[in-house]
N, C-alpha and C positions, 0 to 999 in steps of 0.2 A: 666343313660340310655338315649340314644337321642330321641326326641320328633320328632314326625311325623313333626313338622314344622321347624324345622332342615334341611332339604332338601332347597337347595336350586334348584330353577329353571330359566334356560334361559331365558330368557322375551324380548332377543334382536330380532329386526328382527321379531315382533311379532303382528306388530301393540300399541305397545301399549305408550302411551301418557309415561307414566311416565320414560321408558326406551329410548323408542327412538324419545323423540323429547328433550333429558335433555340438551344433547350436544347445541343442536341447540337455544333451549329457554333461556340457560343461557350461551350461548356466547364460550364454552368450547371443552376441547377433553376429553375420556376417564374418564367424570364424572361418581359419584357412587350419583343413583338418591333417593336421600330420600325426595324427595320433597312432589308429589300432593296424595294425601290421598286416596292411594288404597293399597292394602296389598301385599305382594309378596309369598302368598300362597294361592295353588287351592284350591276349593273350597269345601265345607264336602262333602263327599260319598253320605247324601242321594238326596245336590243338583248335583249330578252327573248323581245320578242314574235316577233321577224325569224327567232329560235336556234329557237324553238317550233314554231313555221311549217315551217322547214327538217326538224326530227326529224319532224314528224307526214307528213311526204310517204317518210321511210322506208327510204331506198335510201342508202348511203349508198358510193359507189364512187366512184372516178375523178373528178373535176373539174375543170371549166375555169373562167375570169371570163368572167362576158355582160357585155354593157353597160352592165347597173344596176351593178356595180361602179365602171367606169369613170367614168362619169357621176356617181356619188356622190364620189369626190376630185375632179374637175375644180370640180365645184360648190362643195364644203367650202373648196376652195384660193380661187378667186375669193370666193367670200363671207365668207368669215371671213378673209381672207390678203392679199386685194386681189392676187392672183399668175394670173396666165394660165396653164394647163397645157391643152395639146395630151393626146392618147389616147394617141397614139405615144408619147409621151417617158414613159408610165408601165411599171413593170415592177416584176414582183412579189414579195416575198422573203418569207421566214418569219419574221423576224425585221431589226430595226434593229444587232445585234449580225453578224448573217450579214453583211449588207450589208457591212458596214464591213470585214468581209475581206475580200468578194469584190472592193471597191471598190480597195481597197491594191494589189492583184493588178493589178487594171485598169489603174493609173496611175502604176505602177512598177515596178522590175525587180529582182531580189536584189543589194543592194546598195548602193538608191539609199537616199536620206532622207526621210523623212516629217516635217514641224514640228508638236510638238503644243503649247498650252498650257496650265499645269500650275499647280497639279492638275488632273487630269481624270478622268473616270468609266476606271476601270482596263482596260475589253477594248479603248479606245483601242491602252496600251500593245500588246496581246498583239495585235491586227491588225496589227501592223507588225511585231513581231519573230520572230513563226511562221512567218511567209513570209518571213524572213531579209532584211527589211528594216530600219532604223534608226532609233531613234528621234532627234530633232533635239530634246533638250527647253529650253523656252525659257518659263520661267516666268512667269507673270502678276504685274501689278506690282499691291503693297497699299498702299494711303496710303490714310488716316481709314479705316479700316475698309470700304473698298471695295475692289475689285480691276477693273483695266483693262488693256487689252494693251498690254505694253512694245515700243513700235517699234523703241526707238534698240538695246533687246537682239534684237531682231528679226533686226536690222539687221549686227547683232555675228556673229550665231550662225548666219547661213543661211551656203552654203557651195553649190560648183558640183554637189553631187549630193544635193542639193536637190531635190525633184523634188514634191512635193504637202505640205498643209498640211490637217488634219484639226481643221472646228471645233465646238465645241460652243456650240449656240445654239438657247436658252437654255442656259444652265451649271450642269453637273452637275458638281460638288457645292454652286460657287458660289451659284449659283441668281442671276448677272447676264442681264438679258435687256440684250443689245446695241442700245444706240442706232443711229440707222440710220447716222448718222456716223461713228459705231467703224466699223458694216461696211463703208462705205465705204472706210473709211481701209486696211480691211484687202484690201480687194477690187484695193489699187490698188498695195499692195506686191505682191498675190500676180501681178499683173499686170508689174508690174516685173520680177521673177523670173521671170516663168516656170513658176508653177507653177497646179497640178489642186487644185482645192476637192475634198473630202467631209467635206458637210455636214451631221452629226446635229441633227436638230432634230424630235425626236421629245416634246420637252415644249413644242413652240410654242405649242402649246393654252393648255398651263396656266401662266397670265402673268397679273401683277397692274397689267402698265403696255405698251403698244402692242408690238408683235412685227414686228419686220422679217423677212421672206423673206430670205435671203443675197444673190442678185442682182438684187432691187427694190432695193438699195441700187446696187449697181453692174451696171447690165444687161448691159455687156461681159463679166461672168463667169460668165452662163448659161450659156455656150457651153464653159465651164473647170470644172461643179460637176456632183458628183453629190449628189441633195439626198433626205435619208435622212427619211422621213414616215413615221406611223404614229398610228392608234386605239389603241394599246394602255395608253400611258400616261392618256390624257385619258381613256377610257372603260371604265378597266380591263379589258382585253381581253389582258395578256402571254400569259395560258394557248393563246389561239387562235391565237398565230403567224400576223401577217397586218402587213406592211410595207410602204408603198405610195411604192418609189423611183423619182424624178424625173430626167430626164435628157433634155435638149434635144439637146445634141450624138447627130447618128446618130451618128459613128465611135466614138464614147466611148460611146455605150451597147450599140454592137457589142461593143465588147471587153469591156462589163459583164455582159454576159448571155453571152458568151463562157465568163468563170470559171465563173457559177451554174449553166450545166448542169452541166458538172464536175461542179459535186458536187450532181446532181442535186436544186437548188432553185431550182425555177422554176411548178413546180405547188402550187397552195393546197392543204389542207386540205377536206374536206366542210363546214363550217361559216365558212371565210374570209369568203366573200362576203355569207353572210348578216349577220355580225357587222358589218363592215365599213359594208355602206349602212345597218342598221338605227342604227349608231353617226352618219356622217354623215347622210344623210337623214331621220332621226324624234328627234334626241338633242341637238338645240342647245341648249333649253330645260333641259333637267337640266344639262347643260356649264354656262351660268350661273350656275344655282342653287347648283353645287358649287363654281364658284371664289370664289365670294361664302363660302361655309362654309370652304374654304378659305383664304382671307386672314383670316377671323375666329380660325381656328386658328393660323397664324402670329402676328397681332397680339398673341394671347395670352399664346402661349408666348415671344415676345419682351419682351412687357413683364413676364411673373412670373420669368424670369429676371433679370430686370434688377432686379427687387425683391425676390428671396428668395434669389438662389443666386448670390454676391458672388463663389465663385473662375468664373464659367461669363460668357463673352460672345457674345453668337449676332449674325450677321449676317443683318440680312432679306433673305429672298429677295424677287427682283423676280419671280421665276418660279421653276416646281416647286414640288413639294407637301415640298421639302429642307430643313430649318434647317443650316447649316454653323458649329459653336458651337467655339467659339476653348475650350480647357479648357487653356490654359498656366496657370492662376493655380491648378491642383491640384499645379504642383511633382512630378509624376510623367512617369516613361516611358512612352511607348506601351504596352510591357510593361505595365506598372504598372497603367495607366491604363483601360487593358480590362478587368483584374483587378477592380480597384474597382470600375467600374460594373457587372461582374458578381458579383461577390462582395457586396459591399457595399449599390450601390443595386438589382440585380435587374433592368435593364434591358438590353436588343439594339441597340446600335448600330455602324452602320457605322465600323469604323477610322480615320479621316482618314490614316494613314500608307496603304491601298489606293490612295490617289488619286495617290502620287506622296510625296515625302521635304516637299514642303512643305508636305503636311498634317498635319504628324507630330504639332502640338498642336491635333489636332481630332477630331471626332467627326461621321458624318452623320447627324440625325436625320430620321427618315421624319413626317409629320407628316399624314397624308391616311387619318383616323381621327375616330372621334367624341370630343366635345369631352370624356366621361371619361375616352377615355383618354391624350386628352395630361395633364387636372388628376392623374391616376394616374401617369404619367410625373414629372411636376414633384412628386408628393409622393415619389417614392422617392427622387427626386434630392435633397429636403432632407434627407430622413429619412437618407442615405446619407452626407451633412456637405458636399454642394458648396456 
């Protein structure tokens, strides 16, 4: 029976970043874009309905959050999350990408160290070295084709200005979701040291195996995390800029909201809230339905690489809609390598050299598309000699 996300839709000519600027950003004609990490299906019915509602009343000025926002992630957190959130500890950003600067700001001082693990999703790096902080990088360890976080290098590489530890969970590019015991383990060095959690976990949603909140693993580090949430990726919402960051500690969410007035983000959008509860409050049901089509798109594209395209190795993700495909057996440079899949096979993908130098034999592919056109994907990819 085909699946409501089966459909596929136009998106040329549409405005939008990942269709029509693919051409242009990766040098090419007639690419098929599976690049930058937004989904190529609209968005559930009740945030349809909720956006509908909001235009048809008209006005569209100044805005604040009422209750039904609030009320909609305390709910979402406990029931899909198993996580307690208080009203107070939430606060509201435009972005999961903002956060993460404002947050660096908050928990450190020009100079100090940030630890990231690497690769990582790229404005990682640039939160911490814009505001003239450091990066600490301290790369993730790969055995069997998995990757896990290296303590004993952990261990090696912190240093006394040191000062916070930036995670991603779920893992972007990786696409590992952290057992709860990793976060443990991690919650209890960051404890040791001395350092401030932020915490991106803005693909918690979309997971194909249990998801741990960062301090349901270790509750002593609610008090040390600031925890970066958002609709946008589960419910395709990036357009509406709507973030919904966590922060138990008053003093620490004082000096977090401290930065964001700064730079005057603290107020939503006309359309934040509506999006927002129509997404948690009326859209659990489609969230299912999509990560079920979801894991069937993964599954797929894992096993037809596996069977048609001998130089290319993909690692399953546990979460995100990300493949992270090992392409060291094309014998090319990143250079090179871009080239070919643009020149050659006619495809958009994410650099793996963006994530960091130890991506440098990779590629990210976006996968949260209808199922032609990942088989569209994999035939350009033979057709191109991977």
């Amino acid at each position: 029976m085909q699946s409501i996300f089966d459909r596929a839709v136009d998106r040329r000519g549409s405005g939008s970043v990942k269709w029509d600027r693919a051409d242009k950003n990766f040098g090419g004609t007639d690419l098929l874009p599976m690049w930058i990490a937004d989904m190529d299906f609209p968005s559930p019915p009740g945030v349809l309905a909720a956006l509908r509602q909001r235009v048809e009343q008209g006005i569209f000025g100044y805005s604040v959050l009422t209750g039904a926002y609030y009320e909609a992630v305390i709910d979402w957190m406990a029931r899909r999350h198993q996580c307690e959130v208080k009203r107070e500890w939430i606060v509201f950003a435009p972005g999961v990408v903002s956060a993460l600067n404002f947050a660096v700001q908050a928990v450190t001082e020009p100079g100090d160290e940030v630890m990231i693990s690497t690769p990582v999703y790229a404005p990682f790096y640039r939160a911490v070295e814009e505001w003239g902080r450091v990066v600490n990088r301290c790369p993730l360890k790969r055995s069997d084709g998995r990757y896990t976080f290296d303590f004993e290098e952990m261990e090696r590489r912190i240093t006394p200005r040191t000062r916070a530890l930036m995670l991603c969970s779920p893992h972007n590019p990786v696409g590992r979701v952290w057992t709860r015991e990793e976060l443990e383990a991690l919650g209890r060095f960051c404890l040791r040291h001395d350092l401030m959690v932020i915490a991106d976990e803005i693909h918690s949603d979309l997971v194909f195996q249990p998801h741990t909140v960062f301090w349901n693993a270790l509750p002593e580090m609610a008090q040390r995390t600031i925890l970066c949430t958002a609709p946008s990726k589960t419910f395709n919402l990036a357009g509406i800029q709507a973030s919904n960051i966590i922060i138990p500690n008053e003093e620490l969410r004082r000096r977090y909201r401290s930065v964001a007035e700064r730079h005057h983000a603290l107020s939503p959008n006309a359309f934040a809230e509506a999006a927002v509860v129509g997404a948690y409050r009326d859209s659990e049901a489609w969230l299912d339905e999509l990560l079920v089509y979801l894991k069937g798109n993964v599954d797929y594209f894992c096993a037809e690489v596996a069977r048609s395209l001998p130089k290319l190795r993909v690692l399953p993700p546990e979460g995100t809609y990300l493949a992270w495909v090992d392409c060291s057996g094309l014998g090319l440079s990143p250079e090179e390598r871009q080239r070919f899949l643009v020149e050659k096979c006619k495809v958009a993908f994410n650099d793996g050299s963006s994530f960091g130098p130890e991506g440098a034999d990779f590629v990210r592919v976006n996968l949260a598309c209808p199922r032609s056109t990942v088989e569209e994907c994999l035939q350009r990819l033979r057709t191109g000699g991977c």
